[in-house]
Structures are given as structure tokens and as C-alpha cells.
N, C-alpha and C positions, 0 to 999 in steps of 0.2 A: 286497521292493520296494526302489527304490531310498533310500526316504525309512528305513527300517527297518535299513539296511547304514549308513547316513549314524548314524543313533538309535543304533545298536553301537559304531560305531567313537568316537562321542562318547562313550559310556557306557565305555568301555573306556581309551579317552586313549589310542588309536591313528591312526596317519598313514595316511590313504589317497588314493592321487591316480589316476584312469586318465589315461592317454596321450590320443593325440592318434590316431583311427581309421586304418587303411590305406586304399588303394583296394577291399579285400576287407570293412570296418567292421570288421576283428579290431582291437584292443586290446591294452595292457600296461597292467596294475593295479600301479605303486610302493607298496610300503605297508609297515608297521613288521613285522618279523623275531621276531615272539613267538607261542608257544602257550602259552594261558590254560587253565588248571585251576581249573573250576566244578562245586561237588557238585554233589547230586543236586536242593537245592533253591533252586540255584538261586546260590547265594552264591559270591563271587570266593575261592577259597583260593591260588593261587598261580600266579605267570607265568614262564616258561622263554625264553631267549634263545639266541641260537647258541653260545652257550659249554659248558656240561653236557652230558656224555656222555651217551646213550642210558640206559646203566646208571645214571646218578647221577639222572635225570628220572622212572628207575621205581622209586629206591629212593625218590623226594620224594613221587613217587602213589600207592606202596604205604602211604606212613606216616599221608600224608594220610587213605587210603580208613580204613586201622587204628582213626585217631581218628575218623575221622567221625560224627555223634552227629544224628539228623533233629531241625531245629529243631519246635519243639513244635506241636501245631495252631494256627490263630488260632481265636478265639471265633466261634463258629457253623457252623464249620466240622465 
């Protein structure tokens, strides 16, 4: 939902703006130039910008995935 993209990009401290509709109601979404590396539970481990090569982003998520360690259960779970 829109309320839910609005709760991400704040939870993330990203810039999101759509445009202003055509006569067809397509759109262009401005928004900040990162892809976010989130384990499995969920937790921020790390963000990539337009500068790191392909190879230097898969050696960063390879190392990442390596250490990965699942945070422990909570209680009652």
C-alpha cells in the first residue's frame, strides 16, 4: 500500500518523490540510488550505491551471507 512504501522509505532514510501523472496517469518515481542488504531476519546489514562494481557487491554478500549467524528465538516462540 501506499501508506506501507511511505513506512519503508522512512524506516530506511530514503528519498522518494513521484512526478506529476501524464495525460495517460503513467508516472516517474525520483528516489535515492541504493540497494539495501537485509538478512534473513530481517536486520539492515548493509547498502550499496552506484559506485561498487558488481564483483566488489558480491564479494560484500558473499562475506555478509559467510558470517551470517540467525538471531536467537524470542521467548515463546
Amino acid at each position: 500500500t501506499p501508506e506501507q512504501v511511505r513506512a519503508a522509505a522512512a524506516a530506511f532514510r530514503v528519498y522518494v518523490s513521484a512526478g506529476p501523472r501524464d495525460a495517460d496517469g503513467d508516472y516517474v518515481v525520483d528516489h535515492s540510488v541504493l540497494t539495501f542488504l537485509v538478512d534473513p531476519d530481517g536486520a539492515f546489514r548493509d547498502c550499496y550505491g552506484s559506485a561498487p562494481t558488481a564483483e566488489e557487491v558480491a564479494r560484500s554478500v558473499r562475506a555478509h551471507m559467510d558470517s551470517y549467524e540467525p538471531l536467537p528465538p524470542e521467548e515463546g516462540e
